[in-house]
C-alpha positions, 0 to 999 in steps of 0.5 A: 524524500521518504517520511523515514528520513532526517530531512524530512523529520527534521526540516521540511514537516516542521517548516510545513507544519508551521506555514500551514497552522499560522497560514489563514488559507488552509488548502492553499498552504497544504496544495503549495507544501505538497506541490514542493514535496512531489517536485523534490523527488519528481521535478517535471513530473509534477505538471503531468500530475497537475495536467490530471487534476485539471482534467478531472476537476473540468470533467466532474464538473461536466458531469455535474451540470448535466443530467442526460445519462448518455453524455454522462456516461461519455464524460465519464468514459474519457475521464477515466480512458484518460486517466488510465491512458497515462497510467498505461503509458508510463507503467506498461507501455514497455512491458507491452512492446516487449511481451508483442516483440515476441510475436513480431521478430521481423518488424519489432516495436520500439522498446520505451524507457520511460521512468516511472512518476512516483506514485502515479497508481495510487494518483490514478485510481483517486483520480478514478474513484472521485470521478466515478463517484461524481457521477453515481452521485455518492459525493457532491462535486468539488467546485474549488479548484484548489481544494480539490487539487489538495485533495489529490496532491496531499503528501501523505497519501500522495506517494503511496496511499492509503488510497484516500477517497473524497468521500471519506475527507470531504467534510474535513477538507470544507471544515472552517478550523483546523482540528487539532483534536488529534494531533497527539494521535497524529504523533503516535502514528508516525513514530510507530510507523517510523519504528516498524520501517527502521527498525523491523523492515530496514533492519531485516531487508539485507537478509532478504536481499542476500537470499534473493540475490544468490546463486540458485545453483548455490542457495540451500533451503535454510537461506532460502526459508529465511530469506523468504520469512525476512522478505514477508515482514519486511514489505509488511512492516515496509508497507505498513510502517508507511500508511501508518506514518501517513495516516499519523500525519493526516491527523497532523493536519486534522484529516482522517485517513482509511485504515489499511492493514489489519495484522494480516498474518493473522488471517486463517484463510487467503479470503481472511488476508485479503481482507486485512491486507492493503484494504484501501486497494481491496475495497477500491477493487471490489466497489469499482471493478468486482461489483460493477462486473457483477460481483456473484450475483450471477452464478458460478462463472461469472463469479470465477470470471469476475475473481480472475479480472480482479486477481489479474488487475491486482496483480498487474497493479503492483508492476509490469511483470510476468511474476505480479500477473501470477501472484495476483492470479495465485491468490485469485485461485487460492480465494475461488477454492476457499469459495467453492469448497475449501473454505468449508473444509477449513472452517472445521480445521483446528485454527493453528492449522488454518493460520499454517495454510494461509501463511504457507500460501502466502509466503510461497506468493512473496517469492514471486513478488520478490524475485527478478523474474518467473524462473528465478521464482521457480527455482527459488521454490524448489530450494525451498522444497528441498528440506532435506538440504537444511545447512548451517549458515554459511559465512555470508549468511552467518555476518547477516544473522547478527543479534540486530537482524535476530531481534527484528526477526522476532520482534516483527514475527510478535509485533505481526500479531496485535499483542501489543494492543491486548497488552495495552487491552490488559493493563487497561490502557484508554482509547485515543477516542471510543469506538464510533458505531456511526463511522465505517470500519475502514475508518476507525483509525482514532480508536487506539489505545494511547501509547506510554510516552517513555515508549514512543519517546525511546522508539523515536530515539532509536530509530533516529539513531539507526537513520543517522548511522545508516545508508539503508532506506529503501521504500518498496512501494514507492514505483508502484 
């Protein structure tokens, strides 16, 4: 059940919402609705997740009570061997046997299909960051069982983030009331979510198909630059479209969730894009690994050797692929050179040319996110090389390159940029809620400007009407 669907617009947000605001238990109806939102996609799967939370819920407490370091640290080490062994299982397991069967043609290890639970890399790195943080004493443990199973179940971040720390909603989950302060926030959100899925991401993503999917004996450089451009706006629109609705239905039910893209195709550097796209999974990645390893505190190596596990780990998060380890190593290059002399040489460059650079390296990444495979990817690549080959559309293409599919092209390209908010900026719109000095940066997601009505009122009309007449919904975060 994906928030950009009529069955969750229409029956099942209006029926929880309703439960949850007459309800006296206010964790118990968000643990019971989001239970009955993850077993209407996964079923079984449910009690693996609740089996964690258990597991986790007895081992934090188990670092609570003690106070000898050495059995903290053994707690904590079979929490999050624990935590990462089920991951490992489900999200590896498969892709490990095969890559070892290449070495053992004689006795080879038995191939594991195993479908994939919904969600389970966000789950599992919340999991992780509570346990973790527990233990360095940076938020106190939760003692109510349901309170903290609602905590990780919670539907909005649950299928594919924003990764929520506890920290972050703790108070919020301990509040007596339920705050309602925010739910005209919580709709704007959801229905500029909505119209960045339906009408940029989905309306884009067959152009991006039909490139990725051709022939590469076939595939001229025209479809293949334009299907590389439809493929960079529509995971960001897909991706952010999602946290976006997930963050708007946060508010809805008086949460606060990080903020997790900031228009990253506006970045000048591949340092600058990290910091601005997916940040919820950068900053998890920096506090629980790069700075634990020792960050650059240690010299030239151990900050090269440090980038690389992140970058490798970054990689690997996103799929069990050949092709996710080199984009993750990709851009873990691309920042060691911007760290080590190229960012100097860019910080002089005119900024039209900086923002060329990054967009350029980061589309060259998407290719091998995209493709099937690592040749394909290559070969993908020298089609694009090939600029002397620009053709006219041919007749597949040309169907696909419809007024709709232009228009979401340049809709994306525009909205890419935040000149929506310096319009609203210029015709001295007010902010949803002034800018807090005291609340972190990641956090500030109520400091909006307020959208006109009439706007949000024709982009939910539309985008409902595009759902209703379509069979094209696709998620692609939803496996990772």
């Amino acid at each position: 059940m994906v928030f950009s669907s009529v069955i969750f617009i229409f029956y099942f947000l209006p029926f929880f919402l309703l439960g949850y605001y007459v309800s006296g238990w206010r964790a118990g109806a968000l643990l019971a609705g989001s239970a009955a939102f993850y077993v209407w996609g996964e079923g079984v799967f449910v009690f693996l997740l609740l089996g964690l939370i258990g597991l986790n819920y007895v081992g934090s407490r188990w670092l609570d009570a003690t106070s000898d370091r050495r059995r903290r640290l053994a707690i904590l080490a079979a929490v999050v061997v624990a935590d990462f062994a089920v991951l490992g299982f489900f999200k590896y397991s498969q892709f490990l046997a095969h890559e070892l069967n290449h070495f053992l043609p004689h006795a080879p290890l038995p191939e594991i299909h195993q479908r994939l639970p919904l969600g389970i890399s966000f789950f599992t790195f919340q999991l992780v960051s509570y346990a973790v943080d527990v233990h360095r004493g940076s938020v106190k443990v939760e003692r109510d069982l349901t309170r903290f199973a609602a905590y990780i179940l919670m539907f909005p971040h649950l299928i594919a983030g924003p990764i929520v720390r506890y920290a972050d909603i703790r108070d919020e989950m301990h509040a007596q009331r339920r705050r309602t302060a925010h739910i005209g926030l919580g709709v704007q959100y959801f229905i500029v979510g909505l119209c960045q899925k339906v009408l940029v991401a989905n309306v884009v993503a067959p152009l991006a198909d039909h490139a990725f999917a051709a022939d590469l004996t076939h595939l001229d450089a025209t479809t293949a630059w334009l299907g590389v451009w439809a493929y960079t706006l529509q995971i960001y629109f897909d991706f952010c479209g999602y946290s976006n609705m997930a963050i708007g239905l946060a508010f809805l039910l008086g949460f606060t969730f990080p903020k997790n893209f900031d228009y990253p195709y506006i970045a000048q550097s591949i340092t600058d894009f990290w910091r601005r796209w997916h940040m919820s999974l950068s900053s998890w990645f920096r506090d629980y690994v790069y700075i634990p390893l020792g960050g650059n505190r240690h010299g030239l190596l151990q900050t090269v050797r440090n980038l690389l596990i992140v970058f490798f780990l970054t990689g690997l998060w996103h799929g069990a692929a050949g092709r996710f380890i080199i984009w993750g190593l990709y851009h873990g290059a691309f920042l060691m050179l911007e760290r080590f002399g190229l960012g100097r040489l860019l910080d002089r460059a005119p900024r039209p040319l900086r923002h060329l650079y990054a967009m350029l390296v980061v589309m060259v990444g998407w290719v091998f996110f995209r493709a099937d495979s690592v040749p394909q990817a290559l070969g993908y690549l020298g089609q694009m090389a090939q600029l002397s080959q620009f053709a006219a559309p041919d007749t597949a293409l040309a169907i696909l390159l419809n007024a709709q599919t232009l228009a979401a092209l340049a809709a994306g390209t525009l909205l890419a940029a935040p000149l929506l908010p310096a319009a609203m900026q210029a015709l001295r719109t007010p902010r949803a809620e002034p800018p807090r000095p005291d609340l972190p940066g990641r956090l500030e997601t109520r400091s909006v400007h307020a959208l006109p009505i009439p706007l949000l009122a024709a982009g939910f009309v539309l985008s409902i009407a595009i759902l209703v007449g379509s069979t094209l919904n696709p998620f692609l975060y939803f496996r990772f």
